[in-house]
C-alpha positions in Angstrom: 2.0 30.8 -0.7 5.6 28.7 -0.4 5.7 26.3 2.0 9.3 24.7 2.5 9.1 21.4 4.6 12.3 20.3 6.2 12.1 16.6 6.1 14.0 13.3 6.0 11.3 11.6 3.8 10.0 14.0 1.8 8.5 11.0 -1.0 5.9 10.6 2.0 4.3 13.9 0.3 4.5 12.6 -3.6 0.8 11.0 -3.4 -0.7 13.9 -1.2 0.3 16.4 -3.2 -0.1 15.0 -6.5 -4.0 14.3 -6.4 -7.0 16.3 -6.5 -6.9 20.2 -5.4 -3.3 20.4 -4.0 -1.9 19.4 -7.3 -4.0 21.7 -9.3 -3.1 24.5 -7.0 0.5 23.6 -7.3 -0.1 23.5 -10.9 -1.8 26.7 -11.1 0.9 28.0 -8.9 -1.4 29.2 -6.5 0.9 27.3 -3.5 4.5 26.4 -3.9 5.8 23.2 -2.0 9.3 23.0 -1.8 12.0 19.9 0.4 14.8 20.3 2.2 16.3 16.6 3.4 18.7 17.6 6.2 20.7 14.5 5.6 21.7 16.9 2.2 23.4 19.3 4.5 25.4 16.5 6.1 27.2 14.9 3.1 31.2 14.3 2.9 32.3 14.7 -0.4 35.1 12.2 -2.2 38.2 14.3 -4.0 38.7 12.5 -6.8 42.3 11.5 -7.1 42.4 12.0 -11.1 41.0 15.7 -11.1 41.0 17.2 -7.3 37.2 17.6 -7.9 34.6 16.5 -5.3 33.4 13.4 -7.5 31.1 11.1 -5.2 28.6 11.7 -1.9 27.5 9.8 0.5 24.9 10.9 2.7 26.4 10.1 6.8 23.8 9.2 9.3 22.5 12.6 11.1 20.8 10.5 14.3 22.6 9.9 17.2 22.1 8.8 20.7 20.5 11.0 22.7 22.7 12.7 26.2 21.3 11.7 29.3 20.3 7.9 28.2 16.6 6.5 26.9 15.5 4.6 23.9 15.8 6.0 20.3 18.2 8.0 18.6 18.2 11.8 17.8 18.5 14.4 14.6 21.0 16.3 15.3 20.9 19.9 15.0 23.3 21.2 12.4 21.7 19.7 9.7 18.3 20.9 10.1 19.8 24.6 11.3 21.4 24.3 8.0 18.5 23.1 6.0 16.5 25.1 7.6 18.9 28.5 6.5 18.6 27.6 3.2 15.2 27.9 3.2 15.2 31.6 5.2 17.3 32.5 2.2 14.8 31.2 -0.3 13.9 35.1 -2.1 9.9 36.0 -2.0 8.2 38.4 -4.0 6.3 39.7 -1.4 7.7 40.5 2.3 5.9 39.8 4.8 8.3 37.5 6.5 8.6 33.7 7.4 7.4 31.4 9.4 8.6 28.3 11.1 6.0 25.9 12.5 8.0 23.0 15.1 5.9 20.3 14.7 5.4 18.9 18.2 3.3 16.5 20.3 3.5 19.0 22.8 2.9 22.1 20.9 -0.3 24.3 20.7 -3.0 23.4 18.9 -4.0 23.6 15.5 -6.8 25.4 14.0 -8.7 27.0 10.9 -7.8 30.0 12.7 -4.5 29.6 13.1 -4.2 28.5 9.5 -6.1 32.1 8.2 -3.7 34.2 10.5 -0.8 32.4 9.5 -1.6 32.7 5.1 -3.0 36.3 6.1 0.4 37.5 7.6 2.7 35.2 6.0 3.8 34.3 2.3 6.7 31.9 3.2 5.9 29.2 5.9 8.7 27.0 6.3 7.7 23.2 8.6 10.0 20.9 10.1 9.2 17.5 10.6 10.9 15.4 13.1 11.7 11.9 13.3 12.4 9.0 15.7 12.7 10.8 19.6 12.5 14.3 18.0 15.4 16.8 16.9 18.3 18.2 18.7 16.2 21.3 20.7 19.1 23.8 19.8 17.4 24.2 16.8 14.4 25.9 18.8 17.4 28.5 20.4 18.8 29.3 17.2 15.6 29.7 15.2 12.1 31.5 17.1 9.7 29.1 16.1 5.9 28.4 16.6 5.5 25.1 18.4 2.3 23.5 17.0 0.6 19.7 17.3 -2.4 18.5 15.1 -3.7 16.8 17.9 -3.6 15.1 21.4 -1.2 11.8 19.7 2.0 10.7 18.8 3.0 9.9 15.1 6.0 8.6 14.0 7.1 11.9 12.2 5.8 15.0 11.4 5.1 14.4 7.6 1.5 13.7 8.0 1.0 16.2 10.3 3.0 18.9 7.5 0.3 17.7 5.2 -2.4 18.3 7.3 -1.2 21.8 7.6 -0.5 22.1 4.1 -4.2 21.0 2.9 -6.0 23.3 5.5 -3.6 26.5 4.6 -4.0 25.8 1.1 -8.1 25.9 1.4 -7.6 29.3 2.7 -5.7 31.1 -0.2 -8.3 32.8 -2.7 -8.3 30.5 -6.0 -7.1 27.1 -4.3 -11.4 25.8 -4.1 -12.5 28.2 -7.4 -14.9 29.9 -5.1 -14.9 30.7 -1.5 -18.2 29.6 -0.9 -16.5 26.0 -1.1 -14.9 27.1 2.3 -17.3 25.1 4.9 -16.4 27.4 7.8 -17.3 30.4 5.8 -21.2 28.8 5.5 -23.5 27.3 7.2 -22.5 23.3 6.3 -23.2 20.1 7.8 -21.6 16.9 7.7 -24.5 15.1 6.3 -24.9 15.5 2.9 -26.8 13.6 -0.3 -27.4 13.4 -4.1 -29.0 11.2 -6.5 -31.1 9.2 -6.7 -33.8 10.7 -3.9 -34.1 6.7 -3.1 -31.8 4.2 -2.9 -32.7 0.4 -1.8 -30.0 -1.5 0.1 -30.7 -5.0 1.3 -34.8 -4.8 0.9 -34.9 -1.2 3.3 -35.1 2.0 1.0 -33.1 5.0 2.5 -34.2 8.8 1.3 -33.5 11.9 1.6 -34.6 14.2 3.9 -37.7 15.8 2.4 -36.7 19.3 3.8 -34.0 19.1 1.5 -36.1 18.5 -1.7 -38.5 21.6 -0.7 -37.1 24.3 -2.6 -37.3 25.8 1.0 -34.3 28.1 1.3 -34.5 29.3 5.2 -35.8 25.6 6.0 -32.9 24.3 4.6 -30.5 26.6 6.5 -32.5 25.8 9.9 -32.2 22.1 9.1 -28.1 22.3 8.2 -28.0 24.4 11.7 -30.0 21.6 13.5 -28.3 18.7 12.1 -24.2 20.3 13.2 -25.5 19.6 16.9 
Protein backbone atom coordinates (compact mmCIF):
# COMPACT_ATOMS: atom_id res chain seq x y z
CA UNK A 1 0.00 0.00 0.00
CA UNK A 2 1.46 3.75 -1.05
CA UNK A 3 0.01 6.41 0.46
CA UNK A 4 1.29 9.89 -0.99
CA UNK A 5 0.18 12.91 1.35
CA UNK A 6 0.16 16.26 -0.14
CA UNK A 7 1.16 18.49 2.54
CA UNK A 8 2.77 21.79 3.58
CA UNK A 9 4.29 20.25 6.85
CA UNK A 10 5.01 17.08 6.20
CA UNK A 11 7.78 16.87 9.54
CA UNK A 12 4.29 16.80 11.50
CA UNK A 13 4.39 12.91 10.34
CA UNK A 14 8.28 12.13 11.39
CA UNK A 15 7.23 11.01 15.12
CA UNK A 16 3.92 9.20 14.01
CA UNK A 17 5.45 7.30 11.65
CA UNK A 18 8.65 6.51 13.06
CA UNK A 19 7.33 4.63 16.30
CA UNK A 20 5.90 1.38 17.00
CA UNK A 21 3.88 -0.67 14.12
CA UNK A 22 3.79 2.10 11.40
CA UNK A 23 7.51 2.20 11.33
CA UNK A 24 7.98 -1.48 11.31
CA UNK A 25 5.49 -1.78 8.49
CA UNK A 26 7.27 0.94 6.67
CA UNK A 27 10.36 -0.90 7.36
CA UNK A 28 9.10 -4.16 6.31
CA UNK A 29 7.72 -2.42 3.34
CA UNK A 30 4.39 -3.62 3.95
CA UNK A 31 3.06 0.39 3.54
CA UNK A 32 4.93 3.10 1.62
CA UNK A 33 4.50 6.82 2.87
CA UNK A 34 5.65 9.19 0.52
CA UNK A 35 5.35 13.85 0.69
CA UNK A 36 4.57 16.04 -1.68
CA UNK A 37 5.03 20.00 -0.17
CA UNK A 38 3.13 21.96 -2.75
CA UNK A 39 5.19 24.95 -1.93
CA UNK A 40 7.93 22.58 -4.12
CA UNK A 41 5.89 23.04 -7.21
CA UNK A 42 5.83 26.85 -6.68
CA UNK A 43 9.56 27.68 -6.65
CA UNK A 44 11.30 30.49 -9.01
CA UNK A 45 14.58 29.48 -9.86
CA UNK A 46 17.84 32.07 -9.94
CA UNK A 47 20.01 31.81 -13.50
CA UNK A 48 23.15 32.08 -12.30
CA UNK A 49 24.97 34.82 -14.13
CA UNK A 50 28.42 32.89 -14.32
CA UNK A 51 27.03 29.58 -15.95
CA UNK A 52 23.17 30.19 -17.25
CA UNK A 53 22.27 27.35 -14.85
CA UNK A 54 19.35 27.55 -12.34
CA UNK A 55 21.69 27.90 -9.23
CA UNK A 56 19.44 29.02 -6.11
CA UNK A 57 15.38 28.49 -5.06
CA UNK A 58 13.41 30.02 -3.08
CA UNK A 59 10.23 28.70 -2.11
CA UNK A 60 7.27 31.94 -2.94
CA UNK A 61 4.32 31.99 -0.55
CA UNK A 62 1.34 29.75 -2.17
CA UNK A 63 -1.49 31.45 0.27
CA UNK A 64 -3.39 34.21 -0.77
CA UNK A 65 -6.38 36.12 0.17
CA UNK A 66 -9.38 34.60 -0.36
CA UNK A 67 -12.14 36.35 -3.37
CA UNK A 68 -15.17 37.49 -1.92
CA UNK A 69 -13.56 38.91 1.56
CA UNK A 70 -13.32 36.94 5.19
CA UNK A 71 -10.48 36.19 7.60
CA UNK A 72 -7.53 33.87 6.57
CA UNK A 73 -5.62 33.35 3.62
CA UNK A 74 -5.98 30.49 0.94
CA UNK A 75 -3.70 27.62 -0.84
CA UNK A 76 -3.89 28.21 -4.02
CA UNK A 77 -4.66 25.73 -6.49
CA UNK A 78 -1.75 25.21 -8.96
CA UNK A 79 0.47 23.92 -6.59
CA UNK A 80 -1.42 21.27 -5.07
CA UNK A 81 -2.90 20.33 -8.80
CA UNK A 82 0.71 20.04 -9.57
CA UNK A 83 1.77 18.19 -6.55
CA UNK A 84 -0.93 16.31 -6.60
CA UNK A 85 0.06 15.10 -10.62
CA UNK A 86 3.16 14.11 -9.56
CA UNK A 87 1.87 11.79 -7.36
CA UNK A 88 -0.93 10.24 -10.14
CA UNK A 89 2.30 9.67 -12.10
CA UNK A 90 3.96 7.90 -9.23
CA UNK A 91 4.25 3.98 -11.32
CA UNK A 92 2.50 0.99 -9.09
CA UNK A 93 3.05 -2.53 -9.51
CA UNK A 94 -0.30 -3.47 -9.22
CA UNK A 95 -3.30 -1.49 -11.06
CA UNK A 96 -6.05 -1.09 -9.43
CA UNK A 97 -6.09 2.73 -9.60
CA UNK A 98 -5.76 5.75 -7.21
CA UNK A 99 -7.34 7.33 -4.81
CA UNK A 100 -7.69 10.88 -3.56
CA UNK A 101 -9.21 11.45 -0.13
CA UNK A 102 -10.08 15.75 0.35
CA UNK A 103 -9.72 16.04 3.76
CA UNK A 104 -12.71 18.09 4.84
CA UNK A 105 -14.61 19.29 7.94
CA UNK A 106 -17.47 18.83 5.83
CA UNK A 107 -16.80 15.60 4.22
CA UNK A 108 -18.32 12.15 4.86
CA UNK A 109 -17.46 10.25 7.57
CA UNK A 110 -14.73 8.06 8.31
CA UNK A 111 -14.92 4.46 9.10
CA UNK A 112 -13.15 0.90 9.47
CA UNK A 113 -15.32 0.31 6.57
CA UNK A 114 -14.36 2.79 4.58
CA UNK A 115 -10.78 2.12 5.32
CA UNK A 116 -11.25 -1.99 4.25
CA UNK A 117 -12.94 -0.87 0.94
CA UNK A 118 -10.59 1.71 0.20
CA UNK A 119 -7.03 -0.90 0.89
CA UNK A 120 -9.38 -3.69 -0.75
CA UNK A 121 -9.86 -1.70 -4.09
CA UNK A 122 -6.95 0.50 -3.99
CA UNK A 123 -3.00 0.20 -3.90
CA UNK A 124 -2.18 3.89 -4.24
CA UNK A 125 -4.22 6.36 -1.95
CA UNK A 126 -3.01 9.69 -2.40
CA UNK A 127 -4.33 12.58 0.83
CA UNK A 128 -4.29 16.10 0.78
CA UNK A 129 -4.09 18.09 3.73
CA UNK A 130 -5.22 21.57 3.84
CA UNK A 131 -4.17 24.43 5.70
CA UNK A 132 -5.34 27.82 7.09
CA UNK A 133 -9.20 28.49 5.41
CA UNK A 134 -8.79 25.46 3.13
CA UNK A 135 -7.43 25.13 -0.61
CA UNK A 136 -8.46 26.80 -3.67
CA UNK A 137 -11.79 24.33 -4.58
CA UNK A 138 -10.64 24.12 -8.36
CA UNK A 139 -8.59 21.50 -7.19
CA UNK A 140 -11.93 19.33 -6.43
CA UNK A 141 -12.97 20.23 -10.51
CA UNK A 142 -9.78 19.19 -11.85
CA UNK A 143 -9.24 16.04 -9.73
CA UNK A 144 -12.64 13.50 -8.68
CA UNK A 145 -12.03 13.17 -5.26
CA UNK A 146 -13.60 11.56 -2.07
CA UNK A 147 -14.45 14.21 0.38
CA UNK A 148 -13.88 12.72 3.87
CA UNK A 149 -13.77 14.18 7.72
CA UNK A 150 -12.52 12.18 10.79
CA UNK A 151 -15.00 13.69 12.75
CA UNK A 152 -17.73 16.43 13.69
CA UNK A 153 -14.47 19.35 14.48
CA UNK A 154 -12.22 21.62 12.98
CA UNK A 155 -8.37 21.18 13.10
CA UNK A 156 -5.97 23.39 12.03
CA UNK A 157 -4.82 21.06 9.03
CA UNK A 158 -5.38 17.96 7.79
CA UNK A 159 -2.13 16.23 8.95
CA UNK A 160 -3.47 14.68 11.98
CA UNK A 161 -6.42 13.69 10.37
CA UNK A 162 -3.89 11.98 7.22
CA UNK A 163 -2.49 10.12 10.11
CA UNK A 164 -5.47 8.91 11.49
CA UNK A 165 -6.20 7.49 8.12
CA UNK A 166 -2.91 6.20 7.63
CA UNK A 167 -2.84 4.17 11.08
CA UNK A 168 -6.43 2.60 10.59
CA UNK A 169 -5.60 1.67 6.74
CA UNK A 170 -2.48 0.35 7.73
CA UNK A 171 -4.18 -2.11 10.48
CA UNK A 172 -6.05 -3.46 7.61
CA UNK A 173 -3.29 -4.74 5.24
CA UNK A 174 -2.35 -8.53 5.96
CA UNK A 175 1.20 -8.46 7.89
CA UNK A 176 1.01 -4.80 9.31
CA UNK A 177 -0.30 -6.50 13.28
CA UNK A 178 1.57 -10.22 12.52
CA UNK A 179 -1.80 -11.79 12.88
CA UNK A 180 -5.18 -10.72 12.00
CA UNK A 181 -6.60 -11.80 15.06
CA UNK A 182 -4.90 -8.44 16.50
CA UNK A 183 -7.63 -6.72 14.39
CA UNK A 184 -10.33 -5.77 17.27
CA UNK A 185 -13.19 -5.46 14.79
CA UNK A 186 -12.50 -8.91 13.48
CA UNK A 187 -13.20 -10.36 17.30
CA UNK A 188 -15.17 -10.06 19.97
CA UNK A 189 -12.93 -7.26 22.15
CA UNK A 190 -13.60 -4.89 24.79
CA UNK A 191 -12.16 -1.88 25.96
CA UNK A 192 -11.45 -3.06 29.35
CA UNK A 193 -8.66 -5.13 29.58
CA UNK A 194 -5.97 -6.40 32.49
CA UNK A 195 -2.69 -8.32 33.21
CA UNK A 196 -0.51 -8.92 36.13
CA UNK A 197 -0.55 -8.99 39.01
CA UNK A 198 -4.35 -10.45 39.61
CA UNK A 199 -4.15 -7.71 42.65
CA UNK A 200 -2.83 -4.48 42.79
CA UNK A 201 -3.16 -2.10 46.01
CA UNK A 202 -3.43 1.66 45.35
CA UNK A 203 -3.78 4.04 48.28
CA UNK A 204 -4.96 1.13 51.01
CA UNK A 205 -8.09 -0.18 48.35
CA UNK A 206 -6.94 -3.40 46.44
CA UNK A 207 -8.33 -3.52 42.78
CA UNK A 208 -8.67 -7.19 40.95
CA UNK A 209 -9.55 -8.63 38.17
CA UNK A 210 -12.63 -9.84 37.23
CA UNK A 211 -12.72 -13.48 38.41
CA UNK A 212 -14.57 -14.49 35.08
CA UNK A 213 -11.48 -13.67 33.47
CA UNK A 214 -9.26 -16.03 35.59
CA UNK A 215 -11.79 -19.13 35.00
CA UNK A 216 -10.34 -20.77 32.28
CA UNK A 217 -13.98 -20.37 31.13
CA UNK A 218 -13.79 -19.88 27.33
CA UNK A 219 -17.68 -19.09 26.34
CA UNK A 220 -17.85 -17.08 29.85
CA UNK A 221 -15.26 -15.03 28.81
CA UNK A 222 -16.76 -14.25 25.36
CA UNK A 223 -20.28 -13.48 27.12
CA UNK A 224 -18.52 -11.23 29.64
CA UNK A 225 -16.32 -9.22 26.69
CA UNK A 226 -20.02 -9.02 24.86
CA UNK A 227 -21.57 -7.64 28.15
CA UNK A 228 -18.88 -5.28 29.07
CA UNK A 229 -18.90 -3.34 24.99
CA UNK A 230 -22.49 -2.04 26.13
Amino acid sequence: MNFHIISLFPGTFKSYLGESILKRAIEDKKIKVRFYNPRDFATVAKQSLLRGKPSLTRSVRIDKKPYGGGPGMVVQALPVIKAVETALKVKSKNKKGKLIIWLSPGGKQFTNEYARKAVKKYTDIIIVCGRYEGIDARVKKVYKVDEITVGPFVLTGGELPAMVMIDVMARQIEGVLGTFDSLEERRISTSEVYTRPEVIKYKGKNYKVPKVLLSGHARKIEEWKKNSKK
